[in-house]
N, C-alpha and C positions, 0 to 999 in steps of 0.2 A: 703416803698414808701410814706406814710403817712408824714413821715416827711418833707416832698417837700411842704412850706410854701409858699414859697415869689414867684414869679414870674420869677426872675432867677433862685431859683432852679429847678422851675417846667419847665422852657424851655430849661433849661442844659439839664435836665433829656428828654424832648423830641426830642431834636437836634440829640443827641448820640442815637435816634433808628432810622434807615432806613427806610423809609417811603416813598419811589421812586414812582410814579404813576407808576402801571405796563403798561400802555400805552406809557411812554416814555424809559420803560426798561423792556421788556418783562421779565427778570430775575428777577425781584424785584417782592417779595412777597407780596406789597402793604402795608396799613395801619395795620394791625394785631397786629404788637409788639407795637404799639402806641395806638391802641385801646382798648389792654389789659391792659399797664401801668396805662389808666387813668380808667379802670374800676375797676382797685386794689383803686386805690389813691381814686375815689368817692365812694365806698361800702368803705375802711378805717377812710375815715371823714364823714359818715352817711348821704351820698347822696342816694337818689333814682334813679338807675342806669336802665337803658334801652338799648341792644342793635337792629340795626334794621339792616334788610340783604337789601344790596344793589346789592351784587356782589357773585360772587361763592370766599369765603372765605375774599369776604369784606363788612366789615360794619360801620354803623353810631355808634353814642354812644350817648345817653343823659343821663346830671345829671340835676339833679334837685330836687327843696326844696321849699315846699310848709309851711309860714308863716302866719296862720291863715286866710287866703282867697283863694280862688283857682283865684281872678282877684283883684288886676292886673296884667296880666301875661305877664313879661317882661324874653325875650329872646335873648343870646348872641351869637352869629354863630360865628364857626371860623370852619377851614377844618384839616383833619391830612396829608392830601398827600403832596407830593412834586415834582417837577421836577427831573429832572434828574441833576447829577452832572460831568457831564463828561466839561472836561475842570478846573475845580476847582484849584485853586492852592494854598487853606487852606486844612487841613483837613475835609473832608464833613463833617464828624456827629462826629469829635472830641470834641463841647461842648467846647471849650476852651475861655476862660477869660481871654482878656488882654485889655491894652491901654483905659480898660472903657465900652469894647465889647464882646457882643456875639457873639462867630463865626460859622459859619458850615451852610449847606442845610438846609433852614424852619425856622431859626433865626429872618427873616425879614418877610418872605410870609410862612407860617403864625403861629409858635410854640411859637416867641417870644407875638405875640399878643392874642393866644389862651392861653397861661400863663396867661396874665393880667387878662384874664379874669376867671382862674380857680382860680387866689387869689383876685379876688373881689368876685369871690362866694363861698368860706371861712369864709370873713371877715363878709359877710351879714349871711351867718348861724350862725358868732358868736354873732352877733350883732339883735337878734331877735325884738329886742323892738325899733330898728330904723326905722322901716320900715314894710308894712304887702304887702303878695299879692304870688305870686310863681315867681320862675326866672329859668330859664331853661339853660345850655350851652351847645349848639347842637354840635358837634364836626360834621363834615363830609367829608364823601372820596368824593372821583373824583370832588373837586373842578376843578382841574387844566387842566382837559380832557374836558369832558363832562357834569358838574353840574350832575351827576345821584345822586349821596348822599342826596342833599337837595332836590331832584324832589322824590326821595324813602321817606322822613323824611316827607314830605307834604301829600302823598298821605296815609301816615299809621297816621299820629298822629288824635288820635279822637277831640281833639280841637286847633285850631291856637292861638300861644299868640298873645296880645292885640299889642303887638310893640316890633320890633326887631334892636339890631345893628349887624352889618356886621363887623367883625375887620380886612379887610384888611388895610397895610398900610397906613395912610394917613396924616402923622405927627401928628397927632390927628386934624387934621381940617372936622370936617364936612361936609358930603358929602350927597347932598338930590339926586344925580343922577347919572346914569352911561351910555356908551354906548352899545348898544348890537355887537352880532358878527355872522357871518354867515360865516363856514368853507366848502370848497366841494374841487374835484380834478376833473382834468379835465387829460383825456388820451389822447395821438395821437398814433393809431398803423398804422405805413408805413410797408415796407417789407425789410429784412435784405437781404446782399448781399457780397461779398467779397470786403473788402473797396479798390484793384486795378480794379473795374468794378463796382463805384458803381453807376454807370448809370443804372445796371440791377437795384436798390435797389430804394426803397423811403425813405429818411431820416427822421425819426418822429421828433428827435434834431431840423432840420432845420425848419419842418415845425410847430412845436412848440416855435422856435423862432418869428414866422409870429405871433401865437395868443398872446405871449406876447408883443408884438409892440402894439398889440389891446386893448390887457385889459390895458395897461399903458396908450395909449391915454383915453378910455374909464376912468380910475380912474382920470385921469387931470382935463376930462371935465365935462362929466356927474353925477360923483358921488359929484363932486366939488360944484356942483348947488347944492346937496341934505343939506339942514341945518336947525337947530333951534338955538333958543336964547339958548347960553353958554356951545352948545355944536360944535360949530364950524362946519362940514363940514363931511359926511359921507367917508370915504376912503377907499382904496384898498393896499395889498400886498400880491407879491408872495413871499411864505417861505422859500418854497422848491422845489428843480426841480431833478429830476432823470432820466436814460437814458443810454440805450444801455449797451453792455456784453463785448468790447471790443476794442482796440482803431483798429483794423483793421478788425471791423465787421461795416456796416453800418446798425445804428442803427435801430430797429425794434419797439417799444415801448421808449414814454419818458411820463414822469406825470410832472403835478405842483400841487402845494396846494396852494389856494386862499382863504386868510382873509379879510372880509369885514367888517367894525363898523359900526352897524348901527345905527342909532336914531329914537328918538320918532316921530311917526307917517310914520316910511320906512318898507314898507312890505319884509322881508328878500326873503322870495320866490318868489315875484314877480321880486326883485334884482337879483335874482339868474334868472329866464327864459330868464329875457331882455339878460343876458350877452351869457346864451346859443343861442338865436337867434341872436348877434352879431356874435359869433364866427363861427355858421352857415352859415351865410351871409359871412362874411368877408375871411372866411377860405376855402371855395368851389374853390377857384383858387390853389389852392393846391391839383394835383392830386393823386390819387390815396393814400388818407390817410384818415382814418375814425377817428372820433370823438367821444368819450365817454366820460360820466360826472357821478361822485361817490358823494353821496350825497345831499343835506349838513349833514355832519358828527355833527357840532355844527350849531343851528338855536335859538340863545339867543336872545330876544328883550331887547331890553334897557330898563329904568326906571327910571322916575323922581317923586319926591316927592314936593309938592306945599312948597314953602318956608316957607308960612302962616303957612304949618300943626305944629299941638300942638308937638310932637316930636321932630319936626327940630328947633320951637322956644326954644323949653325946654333943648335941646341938646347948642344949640348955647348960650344959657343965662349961662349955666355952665359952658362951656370951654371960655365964655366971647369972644366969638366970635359974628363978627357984621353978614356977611352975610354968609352963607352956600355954598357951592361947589359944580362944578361938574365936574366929571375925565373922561377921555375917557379909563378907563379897566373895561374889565367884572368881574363879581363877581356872589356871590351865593343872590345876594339881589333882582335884575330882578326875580327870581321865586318866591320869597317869596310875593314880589310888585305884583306880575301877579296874585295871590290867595286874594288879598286882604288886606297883612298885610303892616301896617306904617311899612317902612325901612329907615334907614339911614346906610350909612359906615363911620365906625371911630377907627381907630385903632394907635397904636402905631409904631414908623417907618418911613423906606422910603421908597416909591414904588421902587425908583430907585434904589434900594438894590435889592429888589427880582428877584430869578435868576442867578445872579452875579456869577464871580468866586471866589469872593470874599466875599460872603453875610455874614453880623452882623445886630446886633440891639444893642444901645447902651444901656448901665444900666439904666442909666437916664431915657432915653423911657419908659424901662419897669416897672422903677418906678412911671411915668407919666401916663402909660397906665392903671397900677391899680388905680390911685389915680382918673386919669377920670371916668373909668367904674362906681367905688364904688360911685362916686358924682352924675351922673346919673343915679343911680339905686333908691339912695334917694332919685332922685326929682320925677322917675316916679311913683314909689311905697312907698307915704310918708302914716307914722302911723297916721293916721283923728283921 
């Protein structure tokens, strides 16, 4: 495993293990075989290797290499988990190399960009006298779900480093901000009925069609006022909607899942009450059907970094970038930002890969993503 140098091989070799969030597949074993490959590969190249429990048989991983100072301590996040792959129409975790591309599930979000960074911190342990300070690359699970990895890795590590990047996709353009998310489900239980009488019945389907007419006006208008500068507009979507046992049973139970982005300075909980006392008000003309609310399952705040701060300048002067960015997806950077630590995201990629049926990362990227990392790692932690 030791011989996994470059950045494509180190993301071949993590493409080709399964690494499925077991929340999007209760069948999948989660991060494990990915979390052991890189604890071979850092204990092989004379890493200081750490793993942390997050989960019942999932965990974080850090490597890390302390060069003559324990600060400045600059730290690389990237996650091991993945979506799910259902729909795909590459081979998921086949690793395959063509047209220029890396293919398969985690290519893009996020194996090919946690690569770049396991061969920038290679290159800086080989390179001792360029630089002094510790560098850290946190690998972490349940990005994709819940952020628990990086909310685990915060609350165990005895000191925070001084400044972190986030490698999610972002063509490598610098990113000082993001928006947060606020996930919950809302139930309608009516009464089932023989669907040729189903007057006897209350249809939860139909009367759940009533609060999605609601939340949809609600996301046009009111969440539409909700904004700041360069993050445009707080919004609403329903994901998912589920419902009833049969097509000649009237339906007894139906859920949705509602996503909300949120921004700086929007209270996610308070978002979440106003919409249950909408739906309270607005849905009481529907009788005989009761109303239940699961959650919020995800309550992420957004996170912006001052364009000013010395990171975002020192990141932007390297990649020769004029001004810094801001994307509307969540990331593991909002908890690290909420404890106090400079974040920025900057990765190799496209967002708009991640997920895909199709998902790659192209060489070039990957060879871009290392060259960026390794440039910013000298300018945070130059040898005085």
């Amino acid at each position: 495993m030791s011989t996994a140098t470059t950045a494509l091989d180190i993301a071949q070799a993590l493409v080709r293990l399964p690494s499925v969030n077991p929340d999007y597949d209760p069948a999948s074993p989660g991060e494990g075989a990915v979390t052991a490959w890189l604890e071979n590969w850092g204990r092989a190249n004379g890493f200081t290797v750490l793993r942390q429990p997050v989960l019942p048989q999932r965990e974080n991983l850090l490597l890390q290499f302390r060069n003559g100072a324990d600060h400045p301590h600059f730290m690389l996040n990237g996650h091991t988990d993945t979506v799910g792959v259902g729909g795909m129409t590459i081979a998921s975790f086949g690793g395959e190399v063509r047209e220029g591309r890396l293919w398969g599930r985690g290519a893009s979000d996020m194996k090919g960009p946690l690569a770049c960074m396991l061969a920038t911190a290679l290159h800086l342990k080989q390179t001792p006298s360029a630089w002094r300070g510790t560098l850290t690359v946190a690998c972490m699970a349940d990005e994709e779900f819940r952020f628990r990895g990086v909310t685990a890795m915060l609350d165990q590590l005895p000191a925070l480093p001084d400044f972190a990047v986030v490698g999610e996709p972002t063509r490598l353009r610098v990113v000082r901000g993001c928006k947060g998310c606020l996930r919950f489900s809302i139930h309608a239980v009516g009464r089932a009925a023989h669907s040729s009488k189903p007057h006897e019945g209350r249809s939860a389907v139909v009367a759940m069609a009533h609060a999605i007419l609601e939340l949809e006006r609600h996301f046009s208008t009111r969440l539409a006022q909700v904004t700041a500068p360069g993050f445009g507009t707080s919004t609403g979507s329903i994901g998912l909607i589920s419902g009833g046992t049969g097509v000649n049973i009237v339906p007894e139970r139906c859920t949705i899942q509602v996503d909300i982005r949120l921004l700086p300075g929007q209270d996610g909980q308070a978002t979440l009450t106003e919409i249950q006392a909408l739906l309270h008000e607005k849905c009481r003309q529907v009788p005989e059907v009761q109303w239940q609310f699961d959650g919020p399952s995800v309550l992420d705040p957004s996170f912006e970094m001052p364009a000013a701060h010395p990171l975002v300048q020192t990141a932007c002067a390297v990649l020769s970038q004029a001004e810094p960015e801001i994307v509307f997806f969540g990331c593991d950077a909002s908890k690290l930002a909420a404890r106090g630590v400079p974040v920025i995201v900057l990765g190799p990629g496209d967002i708009a890969q991640a997920h895909t049926v199709d998902e790659f990362i192209s060489l070039a990227d990957l060879e871009a993503g290392t060259d960026a990392y390794t440039r910013l790692a000298f300018a945070l932690m130059p040898r005085l």
